[in-house]
matplotlib code that plots the C-alpha trace (Angstrom):
import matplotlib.pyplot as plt

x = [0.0, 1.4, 2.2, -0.4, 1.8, 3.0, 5.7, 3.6, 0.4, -2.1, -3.3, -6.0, -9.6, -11.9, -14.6, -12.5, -11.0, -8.5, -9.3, -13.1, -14.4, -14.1, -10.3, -10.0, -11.4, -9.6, -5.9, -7.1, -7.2, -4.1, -2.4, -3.9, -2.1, 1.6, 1.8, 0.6, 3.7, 6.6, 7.9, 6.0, 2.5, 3.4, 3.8, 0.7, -1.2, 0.9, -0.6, -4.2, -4.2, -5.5, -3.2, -4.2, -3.9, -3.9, -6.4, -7.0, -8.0, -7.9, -11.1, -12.2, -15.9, -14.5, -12.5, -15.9, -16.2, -12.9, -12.1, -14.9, -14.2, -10.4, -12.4, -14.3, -11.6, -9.2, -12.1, -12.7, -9.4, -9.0, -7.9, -9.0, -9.2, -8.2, -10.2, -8.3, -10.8, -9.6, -5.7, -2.7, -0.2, 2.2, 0.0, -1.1, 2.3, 3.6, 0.5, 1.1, 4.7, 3.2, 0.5, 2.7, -0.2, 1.2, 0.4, -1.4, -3.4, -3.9, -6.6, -5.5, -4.6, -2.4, -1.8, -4.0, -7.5, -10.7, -12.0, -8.9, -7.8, -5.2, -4.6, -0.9, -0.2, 2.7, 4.7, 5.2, 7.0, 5.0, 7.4, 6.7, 6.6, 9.6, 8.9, 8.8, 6.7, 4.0, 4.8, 3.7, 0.4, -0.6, 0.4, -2.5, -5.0, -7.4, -5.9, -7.2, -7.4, -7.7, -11.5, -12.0, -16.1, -17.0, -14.8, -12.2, -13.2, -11.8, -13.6, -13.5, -12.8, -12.6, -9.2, -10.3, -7.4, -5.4, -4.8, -3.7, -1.3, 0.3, 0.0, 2.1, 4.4, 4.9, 5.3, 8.2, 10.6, 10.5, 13.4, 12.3, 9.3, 7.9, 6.7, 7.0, 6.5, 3.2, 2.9, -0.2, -1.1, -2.7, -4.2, -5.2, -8.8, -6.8, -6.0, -3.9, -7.0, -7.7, -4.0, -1.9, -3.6, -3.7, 0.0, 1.6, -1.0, 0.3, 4.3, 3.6, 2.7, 0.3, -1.5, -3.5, -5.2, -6.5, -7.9, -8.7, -13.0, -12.6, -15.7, -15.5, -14.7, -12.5, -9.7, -6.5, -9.0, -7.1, -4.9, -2.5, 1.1, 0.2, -1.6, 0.3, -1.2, -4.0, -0.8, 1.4, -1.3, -2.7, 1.1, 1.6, -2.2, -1.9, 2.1, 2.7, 6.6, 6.0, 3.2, 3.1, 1.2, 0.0, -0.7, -4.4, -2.6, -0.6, 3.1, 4.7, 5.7, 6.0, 6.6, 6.5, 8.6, 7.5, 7.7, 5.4, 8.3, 8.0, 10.7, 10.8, 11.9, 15.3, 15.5, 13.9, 16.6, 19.4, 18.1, 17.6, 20.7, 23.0, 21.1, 21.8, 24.9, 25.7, 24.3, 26.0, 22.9, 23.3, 24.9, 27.9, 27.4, 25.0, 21.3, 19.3, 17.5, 16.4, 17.4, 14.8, 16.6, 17.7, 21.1, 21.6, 21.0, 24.1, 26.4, 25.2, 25.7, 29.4, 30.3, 29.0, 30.8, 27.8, 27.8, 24.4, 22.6, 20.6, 18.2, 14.9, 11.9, 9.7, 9.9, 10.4, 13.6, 14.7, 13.5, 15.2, 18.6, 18.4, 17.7, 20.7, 23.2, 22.1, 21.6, 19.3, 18.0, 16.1, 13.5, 12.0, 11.7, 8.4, 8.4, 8.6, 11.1, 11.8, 13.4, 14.8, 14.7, 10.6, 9.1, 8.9, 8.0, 7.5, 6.1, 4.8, 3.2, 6.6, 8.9, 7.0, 7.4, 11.0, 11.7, 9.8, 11.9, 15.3, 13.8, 13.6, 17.2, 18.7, 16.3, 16.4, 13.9, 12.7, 14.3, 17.9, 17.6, 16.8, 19.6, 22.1, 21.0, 20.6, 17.9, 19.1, 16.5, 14.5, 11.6, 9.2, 7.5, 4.3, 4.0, 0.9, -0.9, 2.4, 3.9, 5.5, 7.0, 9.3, 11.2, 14.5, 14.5, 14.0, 16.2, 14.8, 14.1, 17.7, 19.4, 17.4, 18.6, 22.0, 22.0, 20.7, 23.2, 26.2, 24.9, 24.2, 27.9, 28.3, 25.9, 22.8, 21.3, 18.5, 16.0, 13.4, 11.5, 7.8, 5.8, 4.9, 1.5, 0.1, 0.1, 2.6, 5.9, 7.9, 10.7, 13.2, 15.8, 17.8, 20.4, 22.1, 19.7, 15.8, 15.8, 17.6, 15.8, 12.4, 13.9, 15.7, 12.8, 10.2, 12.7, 12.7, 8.9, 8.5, 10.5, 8.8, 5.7, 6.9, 8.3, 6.2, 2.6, 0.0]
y = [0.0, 3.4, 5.9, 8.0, 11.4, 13.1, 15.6, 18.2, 16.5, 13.6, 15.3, 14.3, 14.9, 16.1, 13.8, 11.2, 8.2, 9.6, 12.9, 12.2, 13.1, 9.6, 10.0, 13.4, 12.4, 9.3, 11.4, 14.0, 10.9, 9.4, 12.7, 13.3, 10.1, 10.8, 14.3, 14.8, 12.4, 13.9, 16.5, 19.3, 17.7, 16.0, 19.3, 20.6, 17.4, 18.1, 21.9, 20.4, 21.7, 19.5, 19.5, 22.8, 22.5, 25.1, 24.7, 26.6, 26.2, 27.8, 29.1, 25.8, 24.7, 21.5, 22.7, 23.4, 19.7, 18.4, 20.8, 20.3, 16.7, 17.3, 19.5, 16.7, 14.2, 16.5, 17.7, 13.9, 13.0, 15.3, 18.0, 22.1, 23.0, 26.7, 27.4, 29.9, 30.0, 30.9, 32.6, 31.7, 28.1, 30.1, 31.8, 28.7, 27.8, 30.5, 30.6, 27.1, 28.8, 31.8, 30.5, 27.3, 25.2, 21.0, 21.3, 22.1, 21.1, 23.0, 21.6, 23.3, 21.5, 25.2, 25.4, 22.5, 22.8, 24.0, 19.9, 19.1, 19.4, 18.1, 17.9, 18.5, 19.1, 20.9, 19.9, 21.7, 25.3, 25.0, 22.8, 20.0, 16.6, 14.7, 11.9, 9.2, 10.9, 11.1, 7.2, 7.1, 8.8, 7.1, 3.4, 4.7, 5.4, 2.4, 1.6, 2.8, 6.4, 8.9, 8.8, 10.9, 11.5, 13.5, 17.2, 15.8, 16.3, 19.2, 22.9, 24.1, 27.5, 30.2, 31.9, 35.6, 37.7, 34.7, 37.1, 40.3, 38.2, 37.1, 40.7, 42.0, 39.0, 40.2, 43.7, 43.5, 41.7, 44.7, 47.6, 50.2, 51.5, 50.7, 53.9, 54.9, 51.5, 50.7, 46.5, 44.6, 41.9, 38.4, 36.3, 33.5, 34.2, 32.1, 32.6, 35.6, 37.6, 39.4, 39.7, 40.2, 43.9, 44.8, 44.3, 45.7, 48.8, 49.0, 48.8, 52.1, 50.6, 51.5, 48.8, 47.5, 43.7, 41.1, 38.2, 38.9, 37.7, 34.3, 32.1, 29.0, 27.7, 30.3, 29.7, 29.2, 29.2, 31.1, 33.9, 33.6, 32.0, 29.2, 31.9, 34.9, 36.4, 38.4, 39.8, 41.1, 42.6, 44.5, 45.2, 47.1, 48.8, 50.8, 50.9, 49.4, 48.8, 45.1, 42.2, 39.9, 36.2, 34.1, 30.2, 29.0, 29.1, 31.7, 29.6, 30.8, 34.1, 34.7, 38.1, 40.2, 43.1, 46.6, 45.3, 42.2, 39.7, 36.8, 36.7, 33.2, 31.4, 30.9, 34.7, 35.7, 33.7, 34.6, 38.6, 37.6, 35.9, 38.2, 41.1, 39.2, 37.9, 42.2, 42.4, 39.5, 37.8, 34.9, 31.9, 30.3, 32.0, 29.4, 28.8, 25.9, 24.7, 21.9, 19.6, 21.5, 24.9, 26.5, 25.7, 29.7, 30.0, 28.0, 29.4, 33.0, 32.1, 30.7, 33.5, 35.6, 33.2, 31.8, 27.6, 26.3, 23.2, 21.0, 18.9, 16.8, 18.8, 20.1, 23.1, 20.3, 19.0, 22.7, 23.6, 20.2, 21.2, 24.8, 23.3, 19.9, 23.2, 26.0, 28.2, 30.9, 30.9, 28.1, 27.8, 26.0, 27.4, 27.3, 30.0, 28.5, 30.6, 30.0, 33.2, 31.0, 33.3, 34.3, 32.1, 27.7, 27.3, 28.8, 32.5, 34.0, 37.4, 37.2, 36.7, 39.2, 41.8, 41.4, 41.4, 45.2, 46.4, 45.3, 47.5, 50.5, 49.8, 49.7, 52.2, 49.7, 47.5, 44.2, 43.5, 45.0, 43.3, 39.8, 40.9, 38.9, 35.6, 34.6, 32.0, 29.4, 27.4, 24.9, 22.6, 20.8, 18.0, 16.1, 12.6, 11.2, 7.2, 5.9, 3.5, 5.2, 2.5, 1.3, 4.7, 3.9, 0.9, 0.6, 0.5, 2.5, 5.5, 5.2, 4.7, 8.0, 9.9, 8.8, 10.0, 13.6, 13.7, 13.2, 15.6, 18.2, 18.2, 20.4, 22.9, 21.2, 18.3, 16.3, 15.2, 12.9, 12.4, 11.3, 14.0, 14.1, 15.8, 14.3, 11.1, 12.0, 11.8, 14.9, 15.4, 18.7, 19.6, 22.4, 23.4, 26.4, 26.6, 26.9, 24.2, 21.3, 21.7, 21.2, 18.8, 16.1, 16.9, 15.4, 12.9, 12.0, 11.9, 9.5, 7.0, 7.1, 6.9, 4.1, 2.3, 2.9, 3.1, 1.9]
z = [0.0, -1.1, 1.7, 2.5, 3.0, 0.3, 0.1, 2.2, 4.5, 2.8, 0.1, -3.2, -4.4, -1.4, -0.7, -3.1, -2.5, 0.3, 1.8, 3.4, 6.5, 7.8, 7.0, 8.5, 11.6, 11.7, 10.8, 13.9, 16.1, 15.5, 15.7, 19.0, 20.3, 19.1, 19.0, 22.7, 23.4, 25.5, 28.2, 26.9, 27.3, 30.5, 32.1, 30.6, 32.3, 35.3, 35.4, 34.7, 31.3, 28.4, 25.1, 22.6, 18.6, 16.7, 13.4, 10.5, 6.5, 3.2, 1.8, -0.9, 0.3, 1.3, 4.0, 5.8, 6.2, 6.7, 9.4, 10.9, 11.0, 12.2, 15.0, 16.2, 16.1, 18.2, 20.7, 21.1, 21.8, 24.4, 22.9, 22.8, 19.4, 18.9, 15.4, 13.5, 10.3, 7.1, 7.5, 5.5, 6.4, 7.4, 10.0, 11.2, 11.5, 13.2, 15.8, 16.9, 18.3, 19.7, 21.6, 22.6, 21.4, 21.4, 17.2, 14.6, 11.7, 8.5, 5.8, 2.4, -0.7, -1.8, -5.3, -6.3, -7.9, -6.0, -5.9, -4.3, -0.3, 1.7, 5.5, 7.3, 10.4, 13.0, 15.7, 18.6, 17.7, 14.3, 12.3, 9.8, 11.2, 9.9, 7.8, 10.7, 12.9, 9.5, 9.3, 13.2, 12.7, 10.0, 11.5, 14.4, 12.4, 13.0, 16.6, 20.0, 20.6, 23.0, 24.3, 27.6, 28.7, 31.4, 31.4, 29.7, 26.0, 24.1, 23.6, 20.4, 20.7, 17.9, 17.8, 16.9, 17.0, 15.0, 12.1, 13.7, 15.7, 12.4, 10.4, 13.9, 13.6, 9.6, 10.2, 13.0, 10.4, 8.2, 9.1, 6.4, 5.4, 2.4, 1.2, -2.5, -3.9, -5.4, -5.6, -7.2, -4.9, -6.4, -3.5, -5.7, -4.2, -1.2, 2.3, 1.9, 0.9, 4.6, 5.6, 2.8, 1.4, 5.1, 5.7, 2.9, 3.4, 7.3, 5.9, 4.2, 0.3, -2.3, -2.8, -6.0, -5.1, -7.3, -6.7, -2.9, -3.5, -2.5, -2.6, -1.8, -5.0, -7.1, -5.1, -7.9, -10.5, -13.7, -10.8, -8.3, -8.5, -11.0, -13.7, -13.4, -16.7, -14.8, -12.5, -14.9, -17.0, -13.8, -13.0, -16.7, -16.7, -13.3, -13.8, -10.6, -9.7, -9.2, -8.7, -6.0, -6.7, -3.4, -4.3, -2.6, 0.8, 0.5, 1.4, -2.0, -3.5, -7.1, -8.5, -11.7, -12.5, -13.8, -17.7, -16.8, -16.8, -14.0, -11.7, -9.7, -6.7, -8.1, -8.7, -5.6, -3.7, -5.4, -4.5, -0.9, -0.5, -2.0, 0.0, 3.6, 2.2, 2.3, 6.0, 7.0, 7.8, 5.6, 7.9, 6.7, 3.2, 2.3, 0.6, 0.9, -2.5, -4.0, -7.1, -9.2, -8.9, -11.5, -13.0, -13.2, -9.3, -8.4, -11.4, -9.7, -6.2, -6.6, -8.4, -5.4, -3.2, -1.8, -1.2, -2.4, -0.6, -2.4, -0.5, -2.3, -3.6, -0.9, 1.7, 4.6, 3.1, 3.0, 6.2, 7.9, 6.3, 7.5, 11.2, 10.9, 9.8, 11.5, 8.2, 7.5, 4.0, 1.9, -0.3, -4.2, -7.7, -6.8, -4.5, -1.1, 0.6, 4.0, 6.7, 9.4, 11.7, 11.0, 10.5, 10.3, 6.9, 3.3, 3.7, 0.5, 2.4, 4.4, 1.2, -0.7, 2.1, 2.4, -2.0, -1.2, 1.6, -0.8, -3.1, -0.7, 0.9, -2.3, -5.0, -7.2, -9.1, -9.2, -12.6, -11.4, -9.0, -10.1, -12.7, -9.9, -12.2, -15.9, -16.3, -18.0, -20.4, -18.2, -19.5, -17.4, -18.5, -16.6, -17.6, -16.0, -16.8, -15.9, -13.1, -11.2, -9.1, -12.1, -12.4, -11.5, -12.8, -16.4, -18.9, -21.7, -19.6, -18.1, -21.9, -22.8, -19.9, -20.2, -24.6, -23.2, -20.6, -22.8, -24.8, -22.3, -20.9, -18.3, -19.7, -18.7, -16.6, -16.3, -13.1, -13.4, -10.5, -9.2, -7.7, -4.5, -4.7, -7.7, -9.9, -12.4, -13.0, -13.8, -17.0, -16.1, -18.6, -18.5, -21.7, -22.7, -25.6, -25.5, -28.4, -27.2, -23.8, -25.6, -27.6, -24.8, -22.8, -25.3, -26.0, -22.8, -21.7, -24.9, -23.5, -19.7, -21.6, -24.3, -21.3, -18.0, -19.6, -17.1]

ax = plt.figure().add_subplot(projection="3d")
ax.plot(x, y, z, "-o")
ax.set_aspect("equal")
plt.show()
């Protein structure tokens, strides 16, 4: 039986085969058992105080239902539910550490589809549960859980103030105003609808928003960080000096310079770490990215002098190398950035805010700015109806590889890997040429699906 985490939380069609009520309930449960485990909690039963968990959603319809279902399982295990409604992952993140709640749970399925939703939780100080503490909640599920009667079920309480407390949070990492720059904000009709406007308005912007009319159901539908064409036609009608883009729960930035051109992940973190590299903020001269990173981001950072560590795809492979090394910089193409010392996972209002205030302390723009890095030419391709399993292992997928890799030399390289989110399998190719990247890359995808067709 497949494992039922992914690379971020359990995550598939809501109301599907995986994420059901039933499920959600079940995954609330299990968590109640072995994340109330250890010193912290037995003080807190020591004091006469039940275990708290900190739980919040995204805006899709569906999150209604799960949470509610993650509420009932908690509250029957024992445990006071503080119900943050709708606010960002990153917020829920951060509250579980401010409110020193035993974890948290955040139902949001970001960038995916409305139909979709996922479920992932937080340990203690609002980090992502390493992958054998996952394996330990999902080996409960089924066995005997937490059932107290009496007084000792869990309240369900509704967190009001669990948005200011993250808009304060947000606005204390910033040194400068941000006066004099005008920025279009796309929240991806997501969970950065409320607090995102309201903080760059607080840090002294001027503030244009898209995208901020969630209902339910528009959430990543055509806008935000996945469809940027809304952005950077809003960014070149009100002449704005650059567009910000929010995924469905608001844990990636993507931006857009004044001419309308996307600037990435890789970009953004090549500006961020050459800007705290300066300040001499940027611990042991080193950034954190994955193996889907742009060629053009490490070429840029060792000319810069600036080590780069790659780690698997997925902000909690970046976030668990930046805690083994004690570093303070990570983050994904993507836009999953992660500030060590803000915050405990990707931030896209955080990221956003920061990319602003560079802008201020150095009067420049986006686009000099993200000038630090050329781009080389990268191609992505999906390959879905294929098994998975048999990646690694066959041989006409591996001979393909192997032909595009002696062509590419050193001025390219090729990743294959299965993603964690969804049931594909995913072809990168980068070249020093547009042209043979679309070329290998097609080449390439032929063969997994010649070879691996399901």
């Amino acid at each position: 039986m497949p494992r039922l985490f992914g690379t971020d939380g359990v995550r598939g069609l809501a109301n599907g085969e995986i994420i059901t009520a039933d499920l959600a309930l079940g995954l609330a449960q299990a968590a109640a058992v072995v994340l109330t485990q250890g010193r912290h909690a037995d003080e807190n039963r020591a004091r006469g105080r039940r275990p708290r968990a900190v739980l919040a959603r995204d805006p899709r319809v569906s999150g209604e239902f799960i949470s509610a279902a993650v509420a009932a399982g908690l509250a029957s295990s024992g445990i006071d539910v503080l119900d943050a409604g709708v606010v960002p992952t990153p917020a829920a993140a951060y509250l579980v550490g401010d409110t020193g709640a035993d974890f948290g749970v955040m139902v949001s399925a970001s960038h995916n589809p409305m139909p979709d939703n996922g479920i992932k939780f937080f340990a203690l100080g609002g980090v992502k549960l390493p992958d054998e503490v996952e394996d330990r909640i999902e080996a409960a599920l089924g066995l005997p859980h937490l059932l107290p009667t009496g007084a000792g079920v869990g309240r369900i309480r509704r967190f009001s103030d669990a948005e200011d407390r993250y808009l304060l949070h947000l606005l204390s990492t910033l040194d400068v105003s941000l006066d004099g720059i005008h920025v279009v904000l796309d929240c991806a009709h997501g969970a950065a609808a409320g607090v995102s406007p309201q903080v760059f308005t607080d840090a002294g912007a001027t503030v244009t928003v898209i995208g901020a009319d969630p209902d339910g159901v528009n959430i990543n539908d055509g806008i935000g960080s996945t469809h940027l064409e809304q952005l950077q036609a809003k960014v070149l009608e009100v002449g704005a000096d650059l567009g910000i883009a929010h995924d469905g729960d608001a844990d990636r930035c993507l931006a857009v310079d004044a001419e309308g051109r996307v600037v990435d992940g890789d970009q953004l973190m090549a500006v961020l770490a050459v800007a705290m590299q300066s300040r001499g903020e940027l611990t042991g001269d080193t950034l954190v990215a994955t193996v889907m990173s742009n060629l053009g981001l490490r070429i840029a950072m060792q000319e810069r002098g600036i080590r780069v560590l790659e780690t698997a795809v997925g902000d909690r492979y970046v976030l668990e190398a930046l805690a083994e090394h004690d570093l303070a910089l990570g983050g994904e193409q993507s836009g999953h950035i992660v500030f060590r010392r803000h915050a405990t996972t990707g931030d896209g209002i955080l990221t956003g805010l920061q990319i602003v205030a560079e802008m201020v302390r150095t009067g420049r723009s986006l686009a000099e700015l993200a000038g630090v890095m050329t781009v080389l030419p990268q191609v992505l391709v999906n390959v879905s109806g294929v098994d998975r399993a048999l990646l690694g292992e066959d041989a006409g997928v591996r001979r393909a590889v192997e032909a595009a890799e002696a062509e590419l030399g050193d001025g390219g390289r090729v990743l294959l890997r299965p993603s964690g989110t969804e049931p594909l399998v995913r072809v990168m190719v980068e070249a020093t040429s547009q042209a043979t990247a679309d070329r290998l890359a097609a080449d390439i995808a032929d063969a997994v699906r010649a070879n691996l067709a399901v």
